[in-house]
mmCIF file of the C-alpha atoms, coordinates in Angstrom:
data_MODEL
# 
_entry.id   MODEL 
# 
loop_
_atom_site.group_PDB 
_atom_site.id 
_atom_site.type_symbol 
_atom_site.label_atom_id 
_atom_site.label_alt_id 
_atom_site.label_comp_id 
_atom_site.label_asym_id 
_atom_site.label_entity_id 
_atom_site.label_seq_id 
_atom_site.pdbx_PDB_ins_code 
_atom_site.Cartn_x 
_atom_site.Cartn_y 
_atom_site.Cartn_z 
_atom_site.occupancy 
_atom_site.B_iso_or_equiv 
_atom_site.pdbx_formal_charge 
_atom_site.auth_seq_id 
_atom_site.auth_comp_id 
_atom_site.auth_asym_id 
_atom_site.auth_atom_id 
_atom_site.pdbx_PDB_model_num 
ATOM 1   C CA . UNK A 1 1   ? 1.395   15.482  -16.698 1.00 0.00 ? 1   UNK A CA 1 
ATOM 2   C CA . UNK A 1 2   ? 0.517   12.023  -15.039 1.00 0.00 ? 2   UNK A CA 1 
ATOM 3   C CA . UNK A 1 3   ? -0.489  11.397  -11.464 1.00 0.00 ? 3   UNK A CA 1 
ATOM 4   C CA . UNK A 1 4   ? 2.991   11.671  -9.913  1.00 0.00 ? 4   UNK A CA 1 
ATOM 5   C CA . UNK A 1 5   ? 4.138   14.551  -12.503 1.00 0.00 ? 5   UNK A CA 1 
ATOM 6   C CA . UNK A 1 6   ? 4.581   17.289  -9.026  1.00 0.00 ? 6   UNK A CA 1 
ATOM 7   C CA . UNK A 1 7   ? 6.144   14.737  -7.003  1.00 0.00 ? 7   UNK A CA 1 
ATOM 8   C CA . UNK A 1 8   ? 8.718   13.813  -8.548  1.00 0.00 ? 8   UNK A CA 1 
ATOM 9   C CA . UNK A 1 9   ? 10.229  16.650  -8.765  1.00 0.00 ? 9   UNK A CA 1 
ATOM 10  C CA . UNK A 1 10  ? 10.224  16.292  -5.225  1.00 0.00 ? 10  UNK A CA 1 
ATOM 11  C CA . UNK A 1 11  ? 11.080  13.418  -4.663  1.00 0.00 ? 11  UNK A CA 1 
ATOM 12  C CA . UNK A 1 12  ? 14.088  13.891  -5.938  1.00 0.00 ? 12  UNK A CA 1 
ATOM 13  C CA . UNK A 1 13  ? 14.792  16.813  -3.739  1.00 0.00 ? 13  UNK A CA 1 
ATOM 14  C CA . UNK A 1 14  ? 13.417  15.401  -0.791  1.00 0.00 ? 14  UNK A CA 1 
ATOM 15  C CA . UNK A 1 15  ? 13.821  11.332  -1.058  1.00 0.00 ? 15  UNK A CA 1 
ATOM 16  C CA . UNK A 1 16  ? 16.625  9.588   -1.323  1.00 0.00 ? 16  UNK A CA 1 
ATOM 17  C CA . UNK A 1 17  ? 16.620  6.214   -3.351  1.00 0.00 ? 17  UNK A CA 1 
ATOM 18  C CA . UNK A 1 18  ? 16.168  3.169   -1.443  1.00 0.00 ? 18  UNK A CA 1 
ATOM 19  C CA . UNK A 1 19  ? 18.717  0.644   -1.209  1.00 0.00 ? 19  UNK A CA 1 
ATOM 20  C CA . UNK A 1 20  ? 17.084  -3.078  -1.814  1.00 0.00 ? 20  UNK A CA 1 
ATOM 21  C CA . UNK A 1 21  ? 17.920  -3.564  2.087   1.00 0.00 ? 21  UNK A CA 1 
ATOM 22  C CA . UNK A 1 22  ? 15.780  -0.912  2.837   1.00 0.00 ? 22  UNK A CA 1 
ATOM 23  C CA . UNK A 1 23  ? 12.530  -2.436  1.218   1.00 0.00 ? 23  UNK A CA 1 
ATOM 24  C CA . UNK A 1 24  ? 10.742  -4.885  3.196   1.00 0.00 ? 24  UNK A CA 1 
ATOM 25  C CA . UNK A 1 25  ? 10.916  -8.285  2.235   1.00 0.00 ? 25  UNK A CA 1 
ATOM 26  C CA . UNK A 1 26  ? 7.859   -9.674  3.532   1.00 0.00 ? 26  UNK A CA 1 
ATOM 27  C CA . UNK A 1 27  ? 3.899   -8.055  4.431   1.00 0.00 ? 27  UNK A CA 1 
ATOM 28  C CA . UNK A 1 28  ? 4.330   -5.776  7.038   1.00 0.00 ? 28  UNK A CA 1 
ATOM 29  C CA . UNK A 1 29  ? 2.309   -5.484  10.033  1.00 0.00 ? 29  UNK A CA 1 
ATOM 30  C CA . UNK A 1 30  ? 1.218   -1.926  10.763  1.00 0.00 ? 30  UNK A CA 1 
ATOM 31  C CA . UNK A 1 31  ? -0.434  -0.100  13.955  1.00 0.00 ? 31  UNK A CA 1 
ATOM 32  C CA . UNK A 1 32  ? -1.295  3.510   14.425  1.00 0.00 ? 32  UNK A CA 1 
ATOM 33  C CA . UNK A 1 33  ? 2.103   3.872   15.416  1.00 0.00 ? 33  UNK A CA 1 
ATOM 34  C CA . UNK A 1 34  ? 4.063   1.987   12.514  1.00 0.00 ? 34  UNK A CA 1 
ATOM 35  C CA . UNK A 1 35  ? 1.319   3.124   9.451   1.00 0.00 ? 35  UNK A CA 1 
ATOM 36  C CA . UNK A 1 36  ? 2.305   7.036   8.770   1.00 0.00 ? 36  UNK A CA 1 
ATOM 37  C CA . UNK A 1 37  ? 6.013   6.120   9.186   1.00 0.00 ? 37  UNK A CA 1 
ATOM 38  C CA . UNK A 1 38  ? 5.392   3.315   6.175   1.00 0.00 ? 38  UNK A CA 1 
ATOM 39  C CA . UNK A 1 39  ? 3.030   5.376   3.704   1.00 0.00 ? 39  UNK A CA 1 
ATOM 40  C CA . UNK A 1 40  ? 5.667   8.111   4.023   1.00 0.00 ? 40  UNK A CA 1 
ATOM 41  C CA . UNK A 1 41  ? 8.678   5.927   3.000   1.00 0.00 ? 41  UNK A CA 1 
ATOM 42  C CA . UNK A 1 42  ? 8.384   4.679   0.224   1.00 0.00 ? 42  UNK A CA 1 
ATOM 43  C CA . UNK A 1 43  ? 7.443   5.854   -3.648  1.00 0.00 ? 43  UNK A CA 1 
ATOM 44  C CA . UNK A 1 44  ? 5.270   3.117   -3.518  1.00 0.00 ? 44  UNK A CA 1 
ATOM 45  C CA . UNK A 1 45  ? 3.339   1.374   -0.984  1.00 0.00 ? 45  UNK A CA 1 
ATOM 46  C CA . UNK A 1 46  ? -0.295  -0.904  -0.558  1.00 0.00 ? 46  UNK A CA 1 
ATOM 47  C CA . UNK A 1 47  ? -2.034  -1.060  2.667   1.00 0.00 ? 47  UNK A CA 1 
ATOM 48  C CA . UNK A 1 48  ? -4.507  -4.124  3.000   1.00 0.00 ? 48  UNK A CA 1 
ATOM 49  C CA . UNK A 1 49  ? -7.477  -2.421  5.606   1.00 0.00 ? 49  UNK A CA 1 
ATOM 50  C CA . UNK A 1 50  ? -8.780  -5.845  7.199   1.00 0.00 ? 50  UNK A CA 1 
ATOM 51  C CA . UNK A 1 51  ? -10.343 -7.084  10.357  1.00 0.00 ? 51  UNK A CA 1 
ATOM 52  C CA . UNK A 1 52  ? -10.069 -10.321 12.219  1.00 0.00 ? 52  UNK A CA 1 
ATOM 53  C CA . UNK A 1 53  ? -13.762 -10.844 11.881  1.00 0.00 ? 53  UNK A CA 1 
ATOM 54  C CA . UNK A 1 54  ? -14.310 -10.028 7.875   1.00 0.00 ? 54  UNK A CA 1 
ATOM 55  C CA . UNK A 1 55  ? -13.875 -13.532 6.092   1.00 0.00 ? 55  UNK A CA 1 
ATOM 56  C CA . UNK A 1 56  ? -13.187 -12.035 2.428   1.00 0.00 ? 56  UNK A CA 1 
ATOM 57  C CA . UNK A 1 57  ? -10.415 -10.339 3.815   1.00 0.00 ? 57  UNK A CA 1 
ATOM 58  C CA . UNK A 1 58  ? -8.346  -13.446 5.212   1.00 0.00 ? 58  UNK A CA 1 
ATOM 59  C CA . UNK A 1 59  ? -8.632  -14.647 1.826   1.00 0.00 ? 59  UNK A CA 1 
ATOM 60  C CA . UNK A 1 60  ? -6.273  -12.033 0.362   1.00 0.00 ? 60  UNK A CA 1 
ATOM 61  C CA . UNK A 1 61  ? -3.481  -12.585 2.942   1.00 0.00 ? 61  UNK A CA 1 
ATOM 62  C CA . UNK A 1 62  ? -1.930  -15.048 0.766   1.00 0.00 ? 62  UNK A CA 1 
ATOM 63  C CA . UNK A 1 63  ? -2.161  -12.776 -2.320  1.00 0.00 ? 63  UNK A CA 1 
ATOM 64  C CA . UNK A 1 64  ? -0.732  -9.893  -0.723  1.00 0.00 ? 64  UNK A CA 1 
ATOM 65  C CA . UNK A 1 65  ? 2.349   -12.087 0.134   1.00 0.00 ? 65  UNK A CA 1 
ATOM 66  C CA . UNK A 1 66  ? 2.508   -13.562 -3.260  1.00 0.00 ? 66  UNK A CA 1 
ATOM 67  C CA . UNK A 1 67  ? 2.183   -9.515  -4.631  1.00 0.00 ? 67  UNK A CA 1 
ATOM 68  C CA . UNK A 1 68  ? 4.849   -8.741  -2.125  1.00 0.00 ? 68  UNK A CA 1 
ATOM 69  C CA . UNK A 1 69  ? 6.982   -11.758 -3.189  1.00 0.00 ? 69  UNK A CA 1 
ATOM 70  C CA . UNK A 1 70  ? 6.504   -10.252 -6.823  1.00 0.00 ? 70  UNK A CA 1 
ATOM 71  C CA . UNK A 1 71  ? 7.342   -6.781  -6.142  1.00 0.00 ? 71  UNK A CA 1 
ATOM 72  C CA . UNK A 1 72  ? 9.856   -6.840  -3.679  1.00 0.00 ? 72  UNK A CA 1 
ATOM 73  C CA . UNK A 1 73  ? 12.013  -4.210  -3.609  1.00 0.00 ? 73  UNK A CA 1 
ATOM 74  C CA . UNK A 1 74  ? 9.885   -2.213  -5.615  1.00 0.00 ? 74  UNK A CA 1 
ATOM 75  C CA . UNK A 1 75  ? 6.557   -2.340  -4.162  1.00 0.00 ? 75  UNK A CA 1 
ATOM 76  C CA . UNK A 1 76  ? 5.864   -1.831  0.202   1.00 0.00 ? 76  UNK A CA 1 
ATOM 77  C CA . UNK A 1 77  ? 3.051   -4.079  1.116   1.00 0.00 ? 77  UNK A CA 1 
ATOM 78  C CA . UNK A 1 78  ? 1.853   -3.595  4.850   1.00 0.00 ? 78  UNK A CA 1 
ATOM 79  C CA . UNK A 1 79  ? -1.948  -4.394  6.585   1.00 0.00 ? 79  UNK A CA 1 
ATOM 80  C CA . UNK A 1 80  ? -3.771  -2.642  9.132   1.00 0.00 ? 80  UNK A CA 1 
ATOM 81  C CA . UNK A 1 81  ? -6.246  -4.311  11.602  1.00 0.00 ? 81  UNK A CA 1 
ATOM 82  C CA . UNK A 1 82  ? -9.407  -1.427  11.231  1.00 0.00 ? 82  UNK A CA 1 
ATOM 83  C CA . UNK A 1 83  ? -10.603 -2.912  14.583  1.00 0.00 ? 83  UNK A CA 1 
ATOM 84  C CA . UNK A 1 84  ? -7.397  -2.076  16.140  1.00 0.00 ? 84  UNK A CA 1 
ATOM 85  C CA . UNK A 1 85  ? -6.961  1.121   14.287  1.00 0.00 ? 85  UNK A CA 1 
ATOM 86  C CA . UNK A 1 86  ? -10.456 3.025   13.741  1.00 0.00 ? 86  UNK A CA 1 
ATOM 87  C CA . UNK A 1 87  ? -9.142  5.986   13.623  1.00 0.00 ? 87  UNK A CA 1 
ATOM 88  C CA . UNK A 1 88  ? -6.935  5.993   10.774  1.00 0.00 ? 88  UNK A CA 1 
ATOM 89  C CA . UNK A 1 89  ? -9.416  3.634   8.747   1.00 0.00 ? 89  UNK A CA 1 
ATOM 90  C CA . UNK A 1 90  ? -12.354 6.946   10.168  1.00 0.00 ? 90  UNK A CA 1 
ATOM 91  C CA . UNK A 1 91  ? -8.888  9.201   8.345   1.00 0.00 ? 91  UNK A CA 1 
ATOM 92  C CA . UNK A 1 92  ? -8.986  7.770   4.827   1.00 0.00 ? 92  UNK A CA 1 
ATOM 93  C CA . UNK A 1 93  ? -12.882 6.774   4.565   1.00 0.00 ? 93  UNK A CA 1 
ATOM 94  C CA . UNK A 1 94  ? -12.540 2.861   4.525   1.00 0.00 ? 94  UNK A CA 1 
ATOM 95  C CA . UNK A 1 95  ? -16.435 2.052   4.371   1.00 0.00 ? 95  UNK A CA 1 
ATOM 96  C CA . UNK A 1 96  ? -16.118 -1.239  3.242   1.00 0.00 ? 96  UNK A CA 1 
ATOM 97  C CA . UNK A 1 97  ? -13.012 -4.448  3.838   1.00 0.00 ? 97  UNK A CA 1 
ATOM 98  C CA . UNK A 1 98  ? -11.017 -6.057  2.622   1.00 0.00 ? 98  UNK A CA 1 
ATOM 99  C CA . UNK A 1 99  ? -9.928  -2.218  1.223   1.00 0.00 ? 99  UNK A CA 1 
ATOM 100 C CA . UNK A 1 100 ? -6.460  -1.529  -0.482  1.00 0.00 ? 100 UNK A CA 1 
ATOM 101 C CA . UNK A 1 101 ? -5.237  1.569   -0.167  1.00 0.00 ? 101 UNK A CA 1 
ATOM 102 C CA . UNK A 1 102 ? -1.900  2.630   -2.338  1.00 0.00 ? 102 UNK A CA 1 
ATOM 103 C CA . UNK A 1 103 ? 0.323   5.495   -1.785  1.00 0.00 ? 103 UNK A CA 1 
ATOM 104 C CA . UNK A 1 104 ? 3.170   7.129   -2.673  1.00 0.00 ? 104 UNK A CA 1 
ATOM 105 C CA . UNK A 1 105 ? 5.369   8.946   0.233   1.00 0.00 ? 105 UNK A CA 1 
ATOM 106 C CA . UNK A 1 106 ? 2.229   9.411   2.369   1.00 0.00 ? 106 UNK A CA 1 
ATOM 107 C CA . UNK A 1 107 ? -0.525  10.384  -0.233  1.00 0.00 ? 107 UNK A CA 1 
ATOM 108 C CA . UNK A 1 108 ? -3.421  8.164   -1.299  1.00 0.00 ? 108 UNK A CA 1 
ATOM 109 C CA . UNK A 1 109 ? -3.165  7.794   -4.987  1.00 0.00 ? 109 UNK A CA 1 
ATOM 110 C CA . UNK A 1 110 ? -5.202  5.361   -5.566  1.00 0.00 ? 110 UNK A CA 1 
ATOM 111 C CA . UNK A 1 111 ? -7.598  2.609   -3.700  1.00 0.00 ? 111 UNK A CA 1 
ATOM 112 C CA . UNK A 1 112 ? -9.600  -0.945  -4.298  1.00 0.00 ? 112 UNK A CA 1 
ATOM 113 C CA . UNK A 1 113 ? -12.348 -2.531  -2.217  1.00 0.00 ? 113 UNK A CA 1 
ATOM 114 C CA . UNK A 1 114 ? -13.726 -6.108  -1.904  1.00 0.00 ? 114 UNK A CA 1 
ATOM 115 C CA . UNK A 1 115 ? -11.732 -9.641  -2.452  1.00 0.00 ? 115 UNK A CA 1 
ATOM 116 C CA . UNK A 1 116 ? -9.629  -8.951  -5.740  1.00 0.00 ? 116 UNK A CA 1 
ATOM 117 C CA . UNK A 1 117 ? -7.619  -11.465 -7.409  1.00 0.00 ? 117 UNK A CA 1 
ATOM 118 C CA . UNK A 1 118 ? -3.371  -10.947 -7.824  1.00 0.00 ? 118 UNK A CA 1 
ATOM 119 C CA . UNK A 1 119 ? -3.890  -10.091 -11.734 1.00 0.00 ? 119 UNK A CA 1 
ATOM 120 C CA . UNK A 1 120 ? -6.600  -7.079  -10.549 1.00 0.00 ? 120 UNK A CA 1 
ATOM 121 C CA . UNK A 1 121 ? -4.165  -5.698  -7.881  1.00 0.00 ? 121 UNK A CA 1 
ATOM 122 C CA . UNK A 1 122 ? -1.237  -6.249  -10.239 1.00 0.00 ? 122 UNK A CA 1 
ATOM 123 C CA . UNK A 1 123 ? -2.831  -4.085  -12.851 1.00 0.00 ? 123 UNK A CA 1 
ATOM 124 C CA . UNK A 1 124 ? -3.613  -1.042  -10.445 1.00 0.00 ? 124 UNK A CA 1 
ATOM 125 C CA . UNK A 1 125 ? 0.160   -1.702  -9.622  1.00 0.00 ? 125 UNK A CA 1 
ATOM 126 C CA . UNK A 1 126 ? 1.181   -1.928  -13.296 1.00 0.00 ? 126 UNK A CA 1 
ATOM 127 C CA . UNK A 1 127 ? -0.646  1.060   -14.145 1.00 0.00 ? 127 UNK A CA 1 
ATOM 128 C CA . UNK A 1 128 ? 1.080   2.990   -11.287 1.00 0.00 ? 128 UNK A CA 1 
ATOM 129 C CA . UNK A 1 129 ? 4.499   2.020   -11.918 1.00 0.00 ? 129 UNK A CA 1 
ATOM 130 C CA . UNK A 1 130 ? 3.841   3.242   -15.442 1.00 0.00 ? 130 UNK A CA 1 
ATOM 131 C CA . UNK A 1 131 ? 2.488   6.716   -14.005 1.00 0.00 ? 131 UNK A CA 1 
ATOM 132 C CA . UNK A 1 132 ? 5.496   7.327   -11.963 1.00 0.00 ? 132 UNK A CA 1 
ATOM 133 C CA . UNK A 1 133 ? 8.294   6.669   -14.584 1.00 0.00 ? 133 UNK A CA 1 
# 
């Protein structure tokens, strides 16, 4: 049984498909009121953890919108100022940015810290899409 082997049989219960309308088609921009709403929608979704300040991390902006470009309708990408939001970074550990986070209807299946390039993050993705079918 793989990672997502108990969810989806729920999922399927409790998650309808998502039309392609209903995937975003861009990086979304997430705040403490936005981020539980997004990790919970989708089968699939990476959160980039950054802050203004951290250098490294304004360097994979332009990957996560190539990634997002790649994936759409497939893939949720969002980010999440940790200066803005220290709570929920305090709520899922992030010690260290730029820190991607990747979930699946709300639960943290999997993470990444440091600057990564597309083909590192597009394995951990590859490798998750395969779990899930």
């Amino acid at each position: 049984m793989g990672l997502f082997g108990h969810e989806k049989k729920k999922r399927n219960l409790d998650h309808k498909p998502l039309s392609k309308s209903e995937w975003p088609y861009h990086v979304v921009t997430l705040d403490g009121e936005k981020f539980n709403e997004f990790i919970e929608k989708y089968p699939l979704s990476v959160v980039d953890f950054w802050a203004p300040w951290c250098v490294p991390c304004r360097k994979m902006s332009p990957r996560l919108r190539r990634l997002s470009t790649i994936y759409n309708g497939e893939i949720a990408f969002g980010r999440l100022n940790t200066q803005s939001n220290p709570d929920i970074a305090k709520q899922y550990k992030i010690m260290g940015i730029p820190h991607f986070g990747f979930f699946s209807y709300g639960k943290k299946i999997a993470s990444m810290t440091g600057v990564k390039s597309v083909g590192d993050i597009k394995d951990t993705i590859e490798d998750l899409l395969k779990q899930k079918k």
